[in-house]
Jmol script that loads the backbone (N, CA, C; Angstrom):
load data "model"
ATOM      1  N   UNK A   1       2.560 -12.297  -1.038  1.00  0.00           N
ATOM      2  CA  UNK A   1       2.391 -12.919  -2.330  1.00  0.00           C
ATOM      3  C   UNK A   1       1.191 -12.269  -3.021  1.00  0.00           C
ATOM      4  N   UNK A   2       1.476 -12.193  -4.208  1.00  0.00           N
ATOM      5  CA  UNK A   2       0.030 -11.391  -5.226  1.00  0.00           C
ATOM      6  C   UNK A   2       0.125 -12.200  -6.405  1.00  0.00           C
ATOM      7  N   UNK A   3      -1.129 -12.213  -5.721  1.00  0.00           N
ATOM      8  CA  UNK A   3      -1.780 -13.460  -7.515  1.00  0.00           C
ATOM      9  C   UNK A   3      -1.877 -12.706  -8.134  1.00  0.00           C
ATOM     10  N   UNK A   4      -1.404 -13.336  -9.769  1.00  0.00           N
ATOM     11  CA  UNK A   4      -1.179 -12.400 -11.187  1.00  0.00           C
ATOM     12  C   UNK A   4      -2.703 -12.331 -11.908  1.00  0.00           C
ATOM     13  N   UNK A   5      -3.538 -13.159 -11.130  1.00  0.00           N
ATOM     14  CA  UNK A   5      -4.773 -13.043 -11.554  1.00  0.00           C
ATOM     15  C   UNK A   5      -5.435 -11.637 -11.114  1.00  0.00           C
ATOM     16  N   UNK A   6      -4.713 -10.853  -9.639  1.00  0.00           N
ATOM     17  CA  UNK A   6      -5.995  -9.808  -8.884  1.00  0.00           C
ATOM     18  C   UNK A   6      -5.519  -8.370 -10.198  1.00  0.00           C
ATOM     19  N   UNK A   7      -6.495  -7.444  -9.740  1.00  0.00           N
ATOM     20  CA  UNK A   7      -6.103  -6.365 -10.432  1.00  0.00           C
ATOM     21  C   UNK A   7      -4.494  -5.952 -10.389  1.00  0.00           C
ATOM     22  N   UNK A   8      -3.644  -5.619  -9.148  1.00  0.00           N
ATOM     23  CA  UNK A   8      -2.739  -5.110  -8.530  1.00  0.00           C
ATOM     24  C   UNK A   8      -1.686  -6.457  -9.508  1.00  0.00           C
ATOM     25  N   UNK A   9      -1.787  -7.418  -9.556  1.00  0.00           N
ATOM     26  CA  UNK A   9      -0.497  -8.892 -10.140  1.00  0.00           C
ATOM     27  C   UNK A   9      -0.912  -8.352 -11.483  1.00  0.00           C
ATOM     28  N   UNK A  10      -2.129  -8.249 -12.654  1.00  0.00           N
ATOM     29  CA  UNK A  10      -2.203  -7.833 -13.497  1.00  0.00           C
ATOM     30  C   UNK A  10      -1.099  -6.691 -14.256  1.00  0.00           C
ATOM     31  N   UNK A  11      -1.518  -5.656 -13.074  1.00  0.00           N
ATOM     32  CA  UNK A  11      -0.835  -4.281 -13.508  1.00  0.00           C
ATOM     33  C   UNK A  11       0.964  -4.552 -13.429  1.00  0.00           C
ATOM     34  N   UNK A  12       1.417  -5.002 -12.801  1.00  0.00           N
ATOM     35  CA  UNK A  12       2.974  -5.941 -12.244  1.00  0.00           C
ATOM     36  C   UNK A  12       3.138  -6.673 -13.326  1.00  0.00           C
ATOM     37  N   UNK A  13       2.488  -7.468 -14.175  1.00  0.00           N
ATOM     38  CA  UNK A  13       2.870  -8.113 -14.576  1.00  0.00           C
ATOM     39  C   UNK A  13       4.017  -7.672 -15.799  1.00  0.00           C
ATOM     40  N   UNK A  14       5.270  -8.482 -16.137  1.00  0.00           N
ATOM     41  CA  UNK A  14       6.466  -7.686 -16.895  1.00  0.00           C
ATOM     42  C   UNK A  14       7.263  -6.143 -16.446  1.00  0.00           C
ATOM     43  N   UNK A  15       6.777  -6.470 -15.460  1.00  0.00           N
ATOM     44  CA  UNK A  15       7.234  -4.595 -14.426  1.00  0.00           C
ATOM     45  C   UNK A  15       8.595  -5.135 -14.131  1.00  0.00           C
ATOM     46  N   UNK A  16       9.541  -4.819 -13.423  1.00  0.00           N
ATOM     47  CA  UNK A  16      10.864  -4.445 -12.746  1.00  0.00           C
ATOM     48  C   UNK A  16      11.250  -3.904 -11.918  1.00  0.00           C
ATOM     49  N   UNK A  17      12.134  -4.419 -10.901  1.00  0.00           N
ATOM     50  CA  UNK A  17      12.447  -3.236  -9.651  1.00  0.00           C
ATOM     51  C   UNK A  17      12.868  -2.246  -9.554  1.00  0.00           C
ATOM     52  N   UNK A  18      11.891  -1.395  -9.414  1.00  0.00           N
ATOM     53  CA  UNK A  18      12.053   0.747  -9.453  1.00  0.00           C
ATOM     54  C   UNK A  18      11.141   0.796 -10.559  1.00  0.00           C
ATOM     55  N   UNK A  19      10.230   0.064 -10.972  1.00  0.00           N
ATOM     56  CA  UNK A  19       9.051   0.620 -12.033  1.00  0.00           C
ATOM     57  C   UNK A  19       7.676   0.898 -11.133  1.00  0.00           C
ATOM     58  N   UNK A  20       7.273   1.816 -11.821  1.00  0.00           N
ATOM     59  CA  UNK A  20       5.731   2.178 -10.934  1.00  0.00           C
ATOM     60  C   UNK A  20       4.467   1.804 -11.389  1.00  0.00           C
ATOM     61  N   UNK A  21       3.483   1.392 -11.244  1.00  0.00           N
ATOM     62  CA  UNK A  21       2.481   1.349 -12.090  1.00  0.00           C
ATOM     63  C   UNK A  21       1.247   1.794 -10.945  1.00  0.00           C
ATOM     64  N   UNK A  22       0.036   2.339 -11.546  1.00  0.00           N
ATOM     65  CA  UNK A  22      -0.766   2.774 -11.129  1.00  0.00           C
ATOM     66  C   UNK A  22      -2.273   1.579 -11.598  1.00  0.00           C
ATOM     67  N   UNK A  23      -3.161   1.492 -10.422  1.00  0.00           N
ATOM     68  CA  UNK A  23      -4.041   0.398 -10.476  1.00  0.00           C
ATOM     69  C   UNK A  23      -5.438   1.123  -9.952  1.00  0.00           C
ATOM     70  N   UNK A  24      -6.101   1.224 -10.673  1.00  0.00           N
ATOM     71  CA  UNK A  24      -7.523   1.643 -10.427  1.00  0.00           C
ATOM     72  C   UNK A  24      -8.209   1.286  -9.231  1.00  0.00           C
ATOM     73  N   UNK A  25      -9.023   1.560  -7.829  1.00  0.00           N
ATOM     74  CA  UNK A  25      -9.495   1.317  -6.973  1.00  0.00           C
ATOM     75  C   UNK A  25     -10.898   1.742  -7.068  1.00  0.00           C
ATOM     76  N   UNK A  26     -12.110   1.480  -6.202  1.00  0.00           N
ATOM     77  CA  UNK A  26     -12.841   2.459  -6.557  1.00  0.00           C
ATOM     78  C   UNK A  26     -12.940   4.152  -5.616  1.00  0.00           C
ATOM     79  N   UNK A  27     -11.542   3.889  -4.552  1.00  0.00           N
ATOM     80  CA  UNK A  27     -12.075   5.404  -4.321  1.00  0.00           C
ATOM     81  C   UNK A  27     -10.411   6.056  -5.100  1.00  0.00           C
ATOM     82  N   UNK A  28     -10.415   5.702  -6.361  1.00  0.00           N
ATOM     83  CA  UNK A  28      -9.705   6.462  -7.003  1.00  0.00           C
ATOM     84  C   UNK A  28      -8.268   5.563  -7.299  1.00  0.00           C
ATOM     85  N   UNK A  29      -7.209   6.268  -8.260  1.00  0.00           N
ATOM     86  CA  UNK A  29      -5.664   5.264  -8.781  1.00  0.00           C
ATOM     87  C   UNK A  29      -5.228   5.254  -7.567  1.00  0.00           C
ATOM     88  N   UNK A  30      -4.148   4.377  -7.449  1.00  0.00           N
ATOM     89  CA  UNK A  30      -3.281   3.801  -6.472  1.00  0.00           C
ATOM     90  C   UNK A  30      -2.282   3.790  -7.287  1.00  0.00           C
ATOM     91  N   UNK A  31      -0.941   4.470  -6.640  1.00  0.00           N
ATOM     92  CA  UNK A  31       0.120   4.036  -7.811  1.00  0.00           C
ATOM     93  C   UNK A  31       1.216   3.408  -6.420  1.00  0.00           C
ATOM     94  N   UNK A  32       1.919   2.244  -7.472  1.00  0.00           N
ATOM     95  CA  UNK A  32       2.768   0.764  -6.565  1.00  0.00           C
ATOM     96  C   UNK A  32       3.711   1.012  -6.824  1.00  0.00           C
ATOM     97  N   UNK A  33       4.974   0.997  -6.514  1.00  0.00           N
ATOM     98  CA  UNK A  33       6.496   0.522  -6.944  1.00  0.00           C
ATOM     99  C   UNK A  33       6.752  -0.671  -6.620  1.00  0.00           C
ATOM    100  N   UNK A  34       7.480  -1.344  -7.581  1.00  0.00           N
ATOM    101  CA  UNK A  34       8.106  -2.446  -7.320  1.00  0.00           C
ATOM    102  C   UNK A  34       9.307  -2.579  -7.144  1.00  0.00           C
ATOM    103  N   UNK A  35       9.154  -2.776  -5.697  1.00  0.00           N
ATOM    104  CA  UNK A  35      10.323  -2.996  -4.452  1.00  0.00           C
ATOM    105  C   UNK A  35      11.054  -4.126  -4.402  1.00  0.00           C
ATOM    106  N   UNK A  36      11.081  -5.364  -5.508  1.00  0.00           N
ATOM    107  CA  UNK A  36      11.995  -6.392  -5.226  1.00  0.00           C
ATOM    108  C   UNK A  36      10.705  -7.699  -5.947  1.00  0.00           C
ATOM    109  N   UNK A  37      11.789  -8.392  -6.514  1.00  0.00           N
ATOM    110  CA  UNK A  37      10.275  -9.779  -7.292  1.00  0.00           C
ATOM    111  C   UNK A  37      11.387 -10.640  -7.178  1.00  0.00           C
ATOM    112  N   UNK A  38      10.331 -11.656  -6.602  1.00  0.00           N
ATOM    113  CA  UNK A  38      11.070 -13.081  -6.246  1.00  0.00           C
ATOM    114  C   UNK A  38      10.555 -14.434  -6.330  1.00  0.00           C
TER     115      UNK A  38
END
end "model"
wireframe off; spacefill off
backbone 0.3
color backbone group
């Protein structure tokens, strides 16, 4: 579960399954796919 409050639920938020989004860390982007929302 990911709260829509952390950085990572932010970036998700209005995304879709097979969309990617990339989320700032500090040792550099992280990019996520979204694998399924339920």
């Amino acid at each position: 579960r990911i709260s829509n409050e952390s950085p990572v639920g932010k970036a998700i938020l209005g995304k879709r399954k097979g969309d990617e989004v990339e989320v700032s860390t500090p040792d550099g982007p992280v990019t996520f796919k979204v694998l399924a929302i339920q």
